[in-house]
N, C-alpha and C positions, 0 to 999 in steps of 0.2 A: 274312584273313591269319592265320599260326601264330604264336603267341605262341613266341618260344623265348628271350627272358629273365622277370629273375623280381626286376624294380626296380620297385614300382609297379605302376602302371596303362601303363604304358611297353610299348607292342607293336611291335615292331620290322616296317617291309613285307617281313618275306622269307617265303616259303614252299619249305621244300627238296625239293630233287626227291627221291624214293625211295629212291633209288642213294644218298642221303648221308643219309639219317635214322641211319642207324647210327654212323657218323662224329661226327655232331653228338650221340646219345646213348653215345658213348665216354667213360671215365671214367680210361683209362689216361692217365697223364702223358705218354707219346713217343709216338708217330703216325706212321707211315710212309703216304701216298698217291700213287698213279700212278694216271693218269687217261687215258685216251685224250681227245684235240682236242674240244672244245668238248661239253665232259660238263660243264661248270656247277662247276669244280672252283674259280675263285678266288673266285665270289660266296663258297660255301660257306666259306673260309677269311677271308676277310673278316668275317661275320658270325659267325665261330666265337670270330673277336678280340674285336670288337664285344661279343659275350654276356660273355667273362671279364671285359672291360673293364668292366661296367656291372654285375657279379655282385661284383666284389672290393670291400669297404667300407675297407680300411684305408686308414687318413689320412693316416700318416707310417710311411717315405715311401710317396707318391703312388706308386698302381703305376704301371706300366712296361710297353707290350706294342711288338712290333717288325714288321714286314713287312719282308721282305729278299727282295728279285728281284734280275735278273742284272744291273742298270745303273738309278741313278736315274731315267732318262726311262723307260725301260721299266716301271719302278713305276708311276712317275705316270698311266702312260699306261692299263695297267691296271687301277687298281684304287683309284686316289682320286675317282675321280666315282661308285665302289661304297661306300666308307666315306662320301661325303656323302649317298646317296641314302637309304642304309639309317639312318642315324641323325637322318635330317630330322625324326622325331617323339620326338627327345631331347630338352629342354626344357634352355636353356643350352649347349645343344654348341656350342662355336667350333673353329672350324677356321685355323689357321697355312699360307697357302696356299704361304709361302714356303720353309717349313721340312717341309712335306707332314704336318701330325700336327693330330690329333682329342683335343679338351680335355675332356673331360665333365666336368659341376658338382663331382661328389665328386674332382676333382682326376685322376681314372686319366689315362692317355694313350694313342696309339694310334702310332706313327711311324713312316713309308715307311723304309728306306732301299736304294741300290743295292749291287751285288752288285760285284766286281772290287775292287779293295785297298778301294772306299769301307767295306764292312763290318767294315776294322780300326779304324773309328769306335767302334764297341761296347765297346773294350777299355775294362776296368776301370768299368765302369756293372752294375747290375743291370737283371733283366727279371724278369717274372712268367709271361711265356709270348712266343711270337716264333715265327712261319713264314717257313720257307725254300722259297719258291718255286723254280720252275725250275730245281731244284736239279741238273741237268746243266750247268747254264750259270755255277753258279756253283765257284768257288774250292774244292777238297777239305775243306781245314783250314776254311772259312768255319763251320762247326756245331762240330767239334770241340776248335779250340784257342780260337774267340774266342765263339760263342754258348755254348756249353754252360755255360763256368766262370759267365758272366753269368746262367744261371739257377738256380744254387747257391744263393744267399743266401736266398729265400723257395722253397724246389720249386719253380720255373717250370715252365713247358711247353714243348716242342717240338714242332713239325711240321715234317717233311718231304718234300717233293711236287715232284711236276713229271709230263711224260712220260718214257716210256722213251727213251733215245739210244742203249742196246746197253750192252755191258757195260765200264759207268764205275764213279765213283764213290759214284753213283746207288744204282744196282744192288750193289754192297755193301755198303752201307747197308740195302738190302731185305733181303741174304741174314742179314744181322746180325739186324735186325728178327725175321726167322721162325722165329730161334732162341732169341731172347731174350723171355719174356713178359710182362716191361714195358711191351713194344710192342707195339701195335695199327696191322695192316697192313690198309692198302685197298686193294685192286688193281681197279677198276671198268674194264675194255675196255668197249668198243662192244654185245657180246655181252650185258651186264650191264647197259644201259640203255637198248636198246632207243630207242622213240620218244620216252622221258621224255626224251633228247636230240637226235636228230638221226632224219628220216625216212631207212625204208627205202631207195625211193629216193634219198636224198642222199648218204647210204652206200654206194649203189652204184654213183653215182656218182664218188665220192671213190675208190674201192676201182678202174674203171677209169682216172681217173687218176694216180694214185697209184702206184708198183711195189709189187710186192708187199714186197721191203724195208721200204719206206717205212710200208705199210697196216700191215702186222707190228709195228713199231714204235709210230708213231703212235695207231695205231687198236684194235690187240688188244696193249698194253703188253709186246710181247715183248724180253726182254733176251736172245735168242740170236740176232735175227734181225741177218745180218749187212749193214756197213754197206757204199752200195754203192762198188764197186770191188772188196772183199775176194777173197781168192782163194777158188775155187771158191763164189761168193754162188749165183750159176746154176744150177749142181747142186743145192745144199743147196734150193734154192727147188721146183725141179721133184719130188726126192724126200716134199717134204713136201706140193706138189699132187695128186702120185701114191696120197696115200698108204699111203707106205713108210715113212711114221717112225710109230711106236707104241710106249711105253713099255711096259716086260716085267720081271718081278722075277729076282734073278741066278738062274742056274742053279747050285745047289751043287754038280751032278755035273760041272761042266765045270771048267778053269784057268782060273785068270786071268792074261792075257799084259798088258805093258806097253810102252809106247812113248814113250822119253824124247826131249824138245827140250835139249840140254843150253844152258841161256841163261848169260844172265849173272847172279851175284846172286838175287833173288829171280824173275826171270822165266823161270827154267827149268819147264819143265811136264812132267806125265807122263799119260800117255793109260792109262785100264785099259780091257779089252776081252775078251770069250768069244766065240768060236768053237763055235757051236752050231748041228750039222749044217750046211745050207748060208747061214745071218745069221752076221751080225756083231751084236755085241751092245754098244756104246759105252754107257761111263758118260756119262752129262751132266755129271756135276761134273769139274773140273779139277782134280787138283792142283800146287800151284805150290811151291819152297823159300820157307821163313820164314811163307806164309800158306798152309797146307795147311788143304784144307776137306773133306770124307767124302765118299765117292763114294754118296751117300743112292738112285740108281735110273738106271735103263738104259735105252738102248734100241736 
């Protein structure tokens, strides 16, 4: 086994798959992860708490670490039989099976909790660090109005994770992340892990039955791919089978035309686009009123 804390003689049983050794040798305080389906991404968050928990010595107060999924029983369901496996060679760790949290001798703690209003539990506590799983399932404000303040009082940590669901509030969070270098963003697709997670075969499996939506999403963490029903999903999917999509840098000698949705409020959008010779040239980025973002490449 990989030793990856540093209490003792205290080796913890995990061994991280590849795909996370950098993850786990991150040093930034904020964290942005997206992981395609069963890429090994909550053990890695589990023992990532696990390690701060058991690296932190201060006494008073006792640190503070949090797991926050989209619903208590979904916690549970996840990823307390991972914090009990992984810390079976902690000497004194007790475990609250009631209250879903991991007591270690120096006093740290470890504590589930659910996602949906349960997370306005945390208000007015501190934490030293805290992962937000599934974080398309959970509540917008759940990191910004009520985990974040909570990790003021000592620098806590955060993490961010889930898969891709299209473009939420997920996904702005990422774009934020890419711009800000605070943050340390993981994006590991399927592409990216290979057989360290799932065989070839099974993959292509999953990949015929699966729509390609769905694979997009899921499986290569794409936040464009549209969700199904959307208008024109079908086209956009076939163009990008075909492929007919390729990014291209702007053409200086060309104009740039625009194409306004006038909405309401902040969900009016505006389309930029060149006309070179016989393409069309679409920015990828949108911009919208009140949260206007650069139109950074085309295609």
């Amino acid at each position: 086994m990989e030793r990856v804390d540093s209490i003792g003689d205290i080796v913890l049983p995990y061994l991280p798959r590849p795909h996370f050794k950098r993850f786990h040798a991150s040093k930034k305080r904020w964290k942005f992860v997206v992981c395609h389906r069963r890429a090994g991404k909550t053990v890695a968050l589990v023992n990532a708490l696990i390690k701060s928990a058991l690296e932190n010595h201060r006494r008073e107060p006792p640190p503070r670490y949090a797991y926050i999924g989209p619903s208590f029983d979904q916690a549970k369901d996840l990823t307390w039989n991972y914090f009990k496996q992984y810390t079976e060679n902690v000497p004194g760790a007790r475990y609250l099976e009631g209250e879903l949290a991991v007591i270690f001798p120096g006093g740290a703690s470890i504590r589930l909790y659910g996602g949906g209003l349960a997370y306005e539990r945390l208000r007015g506590i501190y934490l030293d660090g805290a992962v937000l799983d599934e974080y398309p399932l959970l509540a917008p404000a759940a990191f910004t109005s009520v985990v974040r303040p909570c990790l003021a009082d000592y620098q806590g940590f955060g993490i961010v994770s889930g898969t891709s669901a299209g473009d939420d509030h997920f996904h702005s969070v990422y774009l934020r992340a890419l711009d800000d270098p605070q943050w340390d963003v993981f994006d590991i697709p399927i592409t990216a892990t290979g057989v360290d997670a799932l065989s070839r075969e099974e993959v292509e499996e999953m990949r015929k039955d699966m729509s390609a939506d769905e694979f997009a999403r899921e499986m290569m963490n794409s936040f464009d791919a549209p969700v199904e029903g959307a208008y024109y999903a079908d086209a956009l999917n076939a163009l990008q089978t075909q492929n007919r999509v390729t990014k291209v840098s702007p053409d200086l000698a060309a104009g740039v035309l625009t194409a306004w949705d006038l909405g309401i409020r902040h969900i009016m959008c505006v389309w930029s686009f060149q006309l070179v010779g016989s393409e069309v040239h679409w920015s990828t980025k949108l911009r919208a009123r009140k949260r206007g973002r650069g139109n950074k490449s085309w295609f």
